[in-house]
C-alpha positions in Angstrom: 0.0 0.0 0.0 1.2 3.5 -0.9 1.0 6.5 1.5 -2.4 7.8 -0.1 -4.4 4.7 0.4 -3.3 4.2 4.1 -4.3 7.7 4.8 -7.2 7.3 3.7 -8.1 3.8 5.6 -7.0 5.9 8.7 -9.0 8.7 8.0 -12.4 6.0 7.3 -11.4 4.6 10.3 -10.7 7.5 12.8 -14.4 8.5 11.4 -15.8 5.4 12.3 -14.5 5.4 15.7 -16.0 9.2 16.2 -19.7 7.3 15.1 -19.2 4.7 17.8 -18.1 7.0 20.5 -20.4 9.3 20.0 -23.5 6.3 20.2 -21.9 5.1 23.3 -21.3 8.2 24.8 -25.2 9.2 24.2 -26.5 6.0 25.6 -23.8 5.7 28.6 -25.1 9.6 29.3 -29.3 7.6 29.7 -27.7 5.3 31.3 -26.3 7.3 34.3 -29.3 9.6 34.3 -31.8 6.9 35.0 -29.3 5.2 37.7 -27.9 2.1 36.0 -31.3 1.0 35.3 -32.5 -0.4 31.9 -36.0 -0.7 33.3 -36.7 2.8 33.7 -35.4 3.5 30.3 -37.6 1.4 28.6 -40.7 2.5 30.6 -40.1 6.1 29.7 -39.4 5.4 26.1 -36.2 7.6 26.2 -34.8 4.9 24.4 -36.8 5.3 21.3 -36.2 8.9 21.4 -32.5 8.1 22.0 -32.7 5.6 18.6 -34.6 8.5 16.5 -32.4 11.5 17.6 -29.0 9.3 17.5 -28.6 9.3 13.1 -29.1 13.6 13.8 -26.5 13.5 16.2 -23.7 11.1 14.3 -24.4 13.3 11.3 -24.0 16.9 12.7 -20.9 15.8 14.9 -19.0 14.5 11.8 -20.4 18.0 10.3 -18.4 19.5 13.1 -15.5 17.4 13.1 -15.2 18.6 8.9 -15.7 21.9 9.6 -12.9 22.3 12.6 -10.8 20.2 11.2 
């Protein structure tokens, strides 16, 4: 592989990473709010807000990340 292409398979990945944390981070944040427990999450249906508002989210931060960069 040259330089090019393994820039660019760091760059995919470094983006992928950012998608992940930021899902991870957004659902560890519900997760501590409700006090460890999945049962209130559910009952409340933050999680299907969580699931709706979570594609938004991924796609403005990478926005971000572009912008600043």
């Amino acid at each position: 592989m040259n330089n090019r292409s393994q820039l660019i398979i760091r760059r995919a990945l470094l983006v992928l990473f950012d998608i992940i944390c930021v899902g991870v981070s957004g659902a560890l944040a519900l997760f501590v709010r409700f006090d460890f427990s999945i049962v209130a999450l559910v009952d409340d249906k933050y999680l299907e807000r969580y699931w709706a508002y979570l594609p938004v989210q991924i796609i403005l931060t990478i926005i971000i990340f572009a912008l600043l960069r």
